[in-house]
C-alpha positions in Angstrom: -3.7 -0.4 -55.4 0.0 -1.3 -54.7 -0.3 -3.6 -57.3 -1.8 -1.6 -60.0 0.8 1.0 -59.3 3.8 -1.4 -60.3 2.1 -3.3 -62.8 1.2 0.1 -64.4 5.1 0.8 -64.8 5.8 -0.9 -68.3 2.6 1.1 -69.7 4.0 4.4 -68.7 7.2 3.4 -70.7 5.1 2.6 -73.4 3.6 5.8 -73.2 6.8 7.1 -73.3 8.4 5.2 -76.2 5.3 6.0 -78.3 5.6 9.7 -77.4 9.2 9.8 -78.8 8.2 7.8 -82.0 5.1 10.3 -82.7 8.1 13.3 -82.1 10.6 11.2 -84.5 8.0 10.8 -87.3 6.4 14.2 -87.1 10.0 15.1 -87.9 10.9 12.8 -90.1 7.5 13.5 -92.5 8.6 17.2 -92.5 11.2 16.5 -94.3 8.8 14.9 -97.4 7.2 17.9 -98.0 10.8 20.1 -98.1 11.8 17.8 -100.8 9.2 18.3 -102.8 9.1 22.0 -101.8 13.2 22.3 -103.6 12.2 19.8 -106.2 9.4 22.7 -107.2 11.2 25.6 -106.6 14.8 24.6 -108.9 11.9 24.8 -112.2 10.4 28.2 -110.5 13.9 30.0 -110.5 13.8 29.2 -114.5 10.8 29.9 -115.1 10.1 33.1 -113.7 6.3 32.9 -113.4 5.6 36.3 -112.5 1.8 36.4 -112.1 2.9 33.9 -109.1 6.2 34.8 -108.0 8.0 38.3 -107.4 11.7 38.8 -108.5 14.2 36.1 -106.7 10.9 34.9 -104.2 11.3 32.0 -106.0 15.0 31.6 -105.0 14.9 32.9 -101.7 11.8 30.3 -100.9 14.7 27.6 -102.5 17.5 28.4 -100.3 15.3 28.7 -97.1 13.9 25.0 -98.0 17.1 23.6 -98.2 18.6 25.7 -95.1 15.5 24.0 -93.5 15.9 20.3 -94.4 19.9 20.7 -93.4 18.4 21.7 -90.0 16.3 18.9 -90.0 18.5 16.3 -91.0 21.4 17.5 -88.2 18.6 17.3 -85.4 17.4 14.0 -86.2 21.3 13.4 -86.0 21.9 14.6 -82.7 18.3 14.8 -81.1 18.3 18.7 -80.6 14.8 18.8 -81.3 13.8 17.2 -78.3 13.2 13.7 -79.2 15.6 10.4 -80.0 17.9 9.9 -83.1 16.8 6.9 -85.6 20.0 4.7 -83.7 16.8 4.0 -80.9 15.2 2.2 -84.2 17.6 -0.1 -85.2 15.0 -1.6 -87.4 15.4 1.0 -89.9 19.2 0.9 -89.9 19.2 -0.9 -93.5 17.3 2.7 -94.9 19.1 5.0 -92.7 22.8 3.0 -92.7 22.7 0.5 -95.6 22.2 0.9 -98.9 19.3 -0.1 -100.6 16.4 1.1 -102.1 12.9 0.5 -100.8 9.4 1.6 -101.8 5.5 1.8 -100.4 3.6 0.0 -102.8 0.5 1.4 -101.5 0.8 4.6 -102.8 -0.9 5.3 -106.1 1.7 6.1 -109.1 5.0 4.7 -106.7 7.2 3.0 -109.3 8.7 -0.7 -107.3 12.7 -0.6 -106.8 13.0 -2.8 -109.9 11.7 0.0 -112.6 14.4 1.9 -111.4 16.3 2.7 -114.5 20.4 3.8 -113.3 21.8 6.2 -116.1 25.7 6.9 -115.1 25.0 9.5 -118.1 23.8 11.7 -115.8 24.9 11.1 -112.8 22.3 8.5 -111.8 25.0 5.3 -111.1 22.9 2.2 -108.7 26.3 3.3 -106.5 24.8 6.6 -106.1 20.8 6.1 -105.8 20.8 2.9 -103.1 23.2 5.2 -101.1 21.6 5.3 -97.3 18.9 7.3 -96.7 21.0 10.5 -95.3 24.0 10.6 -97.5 21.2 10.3 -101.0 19.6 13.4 -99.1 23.2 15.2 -98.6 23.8 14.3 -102.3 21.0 16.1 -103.6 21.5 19.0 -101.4 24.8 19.4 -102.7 23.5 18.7 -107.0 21.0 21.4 -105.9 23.5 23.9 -104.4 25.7 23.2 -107.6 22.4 24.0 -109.7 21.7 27.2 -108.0 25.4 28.5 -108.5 25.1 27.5 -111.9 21.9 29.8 -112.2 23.7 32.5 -111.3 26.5 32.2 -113.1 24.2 32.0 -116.4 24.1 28.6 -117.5 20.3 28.2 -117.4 18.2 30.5 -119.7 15.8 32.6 -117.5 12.5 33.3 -119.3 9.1 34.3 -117.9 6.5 31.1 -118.2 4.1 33.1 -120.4 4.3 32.5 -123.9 4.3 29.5 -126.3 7.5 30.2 -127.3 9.2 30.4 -123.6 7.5 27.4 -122.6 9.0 25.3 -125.1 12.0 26.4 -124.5 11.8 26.1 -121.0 10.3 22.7 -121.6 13.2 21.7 -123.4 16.0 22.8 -121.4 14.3 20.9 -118.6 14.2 17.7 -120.8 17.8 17.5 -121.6 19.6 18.8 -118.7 21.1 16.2 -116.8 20.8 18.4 -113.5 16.5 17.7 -114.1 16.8 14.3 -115.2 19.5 13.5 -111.7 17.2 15.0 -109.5 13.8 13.6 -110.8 15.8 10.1 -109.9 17.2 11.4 -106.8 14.1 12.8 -105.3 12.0 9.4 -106.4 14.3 7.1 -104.3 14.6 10.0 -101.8 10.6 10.2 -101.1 10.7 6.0 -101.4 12.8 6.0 -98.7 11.1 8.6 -96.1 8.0 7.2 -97.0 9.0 3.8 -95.9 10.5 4.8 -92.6 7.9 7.1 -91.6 5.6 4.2 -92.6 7.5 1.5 -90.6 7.5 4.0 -87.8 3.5 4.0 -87.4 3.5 0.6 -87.8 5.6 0.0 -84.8 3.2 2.8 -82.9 0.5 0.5 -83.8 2.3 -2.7 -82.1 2.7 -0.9 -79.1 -0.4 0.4 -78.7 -2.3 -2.8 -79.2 0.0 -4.6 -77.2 0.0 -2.3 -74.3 -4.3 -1.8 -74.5 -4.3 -5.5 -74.3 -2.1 -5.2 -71.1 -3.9 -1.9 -69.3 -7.1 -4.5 -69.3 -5.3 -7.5 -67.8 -4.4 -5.0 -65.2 -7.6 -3.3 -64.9 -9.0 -6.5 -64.4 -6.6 -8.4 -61.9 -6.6 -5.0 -60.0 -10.5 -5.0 -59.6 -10.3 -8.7 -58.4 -7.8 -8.1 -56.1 -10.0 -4.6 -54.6 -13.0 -7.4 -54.3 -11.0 -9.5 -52.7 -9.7 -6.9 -49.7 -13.3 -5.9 -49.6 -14.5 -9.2 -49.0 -11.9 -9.4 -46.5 -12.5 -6.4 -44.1 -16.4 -7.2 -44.3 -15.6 -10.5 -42.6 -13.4 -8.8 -40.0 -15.9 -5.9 -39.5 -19.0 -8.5 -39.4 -17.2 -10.5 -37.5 
């Protein structure tokens, strides 16, 4: 029993490490759908799609996104939300430290790091979209924030999304503004790079866990030997 005890030691660990990863990349994955969440809402504060939206929902639902990813991001800095920071994983310090640009070529419609097209035009420089993985995040937080005062201030015709007219003139405003085309770029390599992490991240789960089941049976097995063994034992000295 003694033995099984000690021997079952590294598994709890395990149990442990996997634990913080599962915390790390429920975290981390939140942060995917926020993205795509500010990504929607910038159009929907031009748009002005009443039969979905009432007046400034669609701007309020855009500042509360981004007050949420800022919260995320300085949690998974510090480890306030009760689980470790990505400096336990150095194996993903080339996303979150270097830059770089990386991609998951299993998902359907993911353009590779290569048909990345850099457009200093626009803002779009190679300097800026391989930046780490937290300072291309703060970079579109801030292009956003500049977006939204520019809103107010104006610069963006407003019209409701409900006539032919509007929607081509929506449609081209969106077309040739070079906040639109920055963040369409930003928010690709963005969503590259969380989707890699978050993907290595399961995959080391996976390495863990298989190792580890591997291991409980080992144990499991020597353990049952060894209570066979001490049975054996005491029925000689009790038959004896």
């Amino acid at each position: 029993m003694g033995y099984i005890l000690v021997s079952g030691i590294p598994v709890l660990k395990v149990v442990n490490d996997v634990q913080d990863m599962i915390s790390i990349v429920q975290q981390s994955a939140d942060r995917v759908s926020l993205i795509k969440n500010i990504q929607y809402f910038t159009y929907e504060v031009i748009n002005q799609d009443r039969s979905i939206f009432l007046k400034e929902e669609a701007e309020r639902i855009l500042d509360n996104s981004i007050k949420k990813i800022e919260r995320i991001q300085e949690e998974l800095k510090s480890g306030e939300y009760g689980g470790p920071t990505f400096d336990s994983y150095p194996f993903l310090d080339k996303v979150i430290k270097e830059n770089g640009c990386y991609r998951l070529e299993t998902i359907p419609g993911c353009n590779s790091c290569d048909d990345v097209i850099y457009d200093n035009s626009y803002g779009f420089s190679e300097e800026v979209g391989s930046l780490p993985l937290d300072e291309l995040i703060r970079t579109y937080i801030y292009s956003v924030t500049n977006f939204m005062n520019d809103v107010e201030e104006g610069k963006y015709i407003k019209l409701q999304f409900n006539t032919k007219e509007n929607i081509k003139i929506l449609y081209d405003q969106f077309l040739e503004d070079q906040f639109f085309m920055l963040q369409e770029k930003l928010v690709e390599n963005i969503l590259g790079d969380l989707n890699y992490v978050n993907h290595e991240l399961v995959e080391e789960i996976k390495v863990q866990l298989n190792t580890q089941s591997e291991s409980v049976v080992t144990i499991i097995a020597i353990g049952i030997f060894i209570c066979i063994l001490i049975y054996i034992y005491f029925q000689k000295i009790v038959f004896k």
